[in-house]
C-alpha positions as CSV (number, residue, x, y, z in Angstrom):
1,X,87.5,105.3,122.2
2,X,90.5,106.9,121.9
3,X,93.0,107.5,119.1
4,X,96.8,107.7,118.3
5,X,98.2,108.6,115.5
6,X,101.6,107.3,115.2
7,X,104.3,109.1,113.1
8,X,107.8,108.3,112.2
9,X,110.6,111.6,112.4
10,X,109.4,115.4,114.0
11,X,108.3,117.3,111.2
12,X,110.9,120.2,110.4
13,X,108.1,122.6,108.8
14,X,106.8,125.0,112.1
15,X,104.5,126.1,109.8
16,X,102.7,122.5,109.6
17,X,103.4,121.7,113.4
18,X,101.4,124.9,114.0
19,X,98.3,124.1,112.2
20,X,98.9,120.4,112.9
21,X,98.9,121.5,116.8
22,X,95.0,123.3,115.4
23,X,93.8,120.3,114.9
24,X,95.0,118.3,117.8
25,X,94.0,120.9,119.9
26,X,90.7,121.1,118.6
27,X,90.1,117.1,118.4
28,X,90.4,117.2,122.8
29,X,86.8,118.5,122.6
30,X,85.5,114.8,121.0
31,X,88.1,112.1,121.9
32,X,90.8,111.2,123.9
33,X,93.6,112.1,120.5
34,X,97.5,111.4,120.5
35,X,99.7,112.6,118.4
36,X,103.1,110.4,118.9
37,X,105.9,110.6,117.0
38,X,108.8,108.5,117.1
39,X,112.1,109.7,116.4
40,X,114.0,109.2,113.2
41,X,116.7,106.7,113.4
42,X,120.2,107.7,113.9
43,X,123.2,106.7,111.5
44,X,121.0,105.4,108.6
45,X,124.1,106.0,106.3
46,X,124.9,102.0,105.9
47,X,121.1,101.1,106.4
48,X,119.5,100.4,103.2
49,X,115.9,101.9,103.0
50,X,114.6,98.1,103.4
51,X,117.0,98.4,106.6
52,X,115.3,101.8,107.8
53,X,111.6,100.6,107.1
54,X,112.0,96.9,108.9
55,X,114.4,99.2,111.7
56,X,111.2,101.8,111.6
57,X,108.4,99.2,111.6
58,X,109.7,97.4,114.8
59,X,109.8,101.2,116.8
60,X,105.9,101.1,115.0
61,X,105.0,97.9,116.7
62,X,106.6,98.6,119.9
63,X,103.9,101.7,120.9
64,X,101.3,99.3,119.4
65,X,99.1,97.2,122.1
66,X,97.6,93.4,121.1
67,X,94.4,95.1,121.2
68,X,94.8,98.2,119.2
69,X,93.2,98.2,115.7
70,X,95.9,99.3,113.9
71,X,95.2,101.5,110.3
72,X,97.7,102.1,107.5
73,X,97.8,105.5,106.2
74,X,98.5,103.9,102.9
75,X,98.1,105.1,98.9
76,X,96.5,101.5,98.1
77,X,94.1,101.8,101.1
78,X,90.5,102.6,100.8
79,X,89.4,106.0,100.0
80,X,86.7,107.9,101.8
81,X,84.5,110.9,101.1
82,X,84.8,112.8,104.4
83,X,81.0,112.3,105.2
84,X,81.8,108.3,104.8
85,X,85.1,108.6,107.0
86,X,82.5,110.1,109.5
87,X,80.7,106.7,108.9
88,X,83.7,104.6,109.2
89,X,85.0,106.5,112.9
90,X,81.3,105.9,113.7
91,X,81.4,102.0,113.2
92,X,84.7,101.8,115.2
93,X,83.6,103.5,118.1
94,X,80.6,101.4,118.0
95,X,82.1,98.3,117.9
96,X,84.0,98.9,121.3
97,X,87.6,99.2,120.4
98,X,89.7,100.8,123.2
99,X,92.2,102.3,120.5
100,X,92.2,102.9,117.1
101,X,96.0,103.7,116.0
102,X,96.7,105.4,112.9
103,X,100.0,104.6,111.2
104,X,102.0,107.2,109.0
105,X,105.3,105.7,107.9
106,X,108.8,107.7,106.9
107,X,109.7,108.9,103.8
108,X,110.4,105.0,102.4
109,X,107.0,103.5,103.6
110,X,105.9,101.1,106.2
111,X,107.6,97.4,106.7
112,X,106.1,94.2,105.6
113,X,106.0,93.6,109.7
114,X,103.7,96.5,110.5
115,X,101.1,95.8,107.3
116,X,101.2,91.9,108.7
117,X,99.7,93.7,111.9
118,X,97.3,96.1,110.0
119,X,93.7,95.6,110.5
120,X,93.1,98.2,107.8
121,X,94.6,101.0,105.6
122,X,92.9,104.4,104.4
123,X,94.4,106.5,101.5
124,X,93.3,110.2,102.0
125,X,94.5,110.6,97.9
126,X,95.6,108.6,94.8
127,X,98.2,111.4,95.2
128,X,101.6,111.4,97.1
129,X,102.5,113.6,99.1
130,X,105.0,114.0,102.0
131,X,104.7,111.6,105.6
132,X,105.2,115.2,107.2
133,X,102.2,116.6,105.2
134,X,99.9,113.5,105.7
135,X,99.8,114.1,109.6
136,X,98.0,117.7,108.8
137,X,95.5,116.3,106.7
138,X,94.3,113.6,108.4
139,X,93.9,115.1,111.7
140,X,92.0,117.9,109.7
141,X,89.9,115.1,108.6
142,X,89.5,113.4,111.7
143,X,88.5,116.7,113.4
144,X,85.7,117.2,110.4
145,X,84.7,113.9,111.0
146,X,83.4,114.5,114.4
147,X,81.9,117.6,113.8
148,X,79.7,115.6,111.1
149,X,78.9,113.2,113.7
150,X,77.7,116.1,116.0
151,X,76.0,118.3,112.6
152,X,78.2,121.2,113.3
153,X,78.8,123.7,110.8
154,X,82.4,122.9,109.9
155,X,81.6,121.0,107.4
156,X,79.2,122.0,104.5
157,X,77.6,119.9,102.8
């Protein structure tokens, strides 16, 4: 299986892209992992946030294949502990799905078009916190998630 994470806007934080790039880096050892972000728009100043989400949305579904499962990194999504993420990455691979696609929207959320497309969300918090941050902690968490699935000591339990 392989996995893309799809993100909206580079993050201006070197600080995150660094330990972001840990992660990613590390990830190579269990599955085939992309990180691909797509750029921010350009001359938002007379979109309306609807405007940038439906304009963002359509740039989501464009790197999205029919047969992609695609999962919302959403605050109303279902919450894991990291042991049952494990789980859930478990049951996908098993079920023979050429890509799963994780979806972290911009800074106004995700269009009505991409969540029609969703076969899923996940919320890694009943707390917000920034798109730019998001990317860190899930690939942390899909990094631990593998090393659950193989009992290495990453994780303790």
């Amino acid at each position: 299986m392989n996995i893309k994470l799809l993100c909206i806007g580079k993050t201006d934080d070197s600080n995150l892209d660094e330990l972001i790039s840990v992660y990613v880096k590390r990830l190579k050892h269990y599955v085939n992992f992309e990180l691909e972000i797509i750029p921010d728009l350009k001359k938002t100043k007379n979109m309306s946030e609807e405007q940038q989400k439906e304009k963002e949305g359509e740039l989501i579904l464009s790197k999205v294949n029919a047969q992609d499962e695609l999962i919302l990194l959403d605050e109303n999504g279902k919450d894991f502990s990291s042991e049952k993420y494990a789980d859930y990455l478990q049951k996908k691979m098993n079920s023979g799905i050429k890509t799963l696609v994780f979806v972290i929207g911009g800074p106004y959320g995700i269009s009505s078009g991409v969540y029609a497309k969703a076969r899923g969300k996940i919320s890694l918090s009943k707390m917000t916190f920034s798109h730019q941050m998001i990317r860190l902690f899930i690939t942390e968490q899909i990094y631990r998630a593998f090393t659950i699935l193989r009992n290495e000591p990453y994780h303790h339990r």
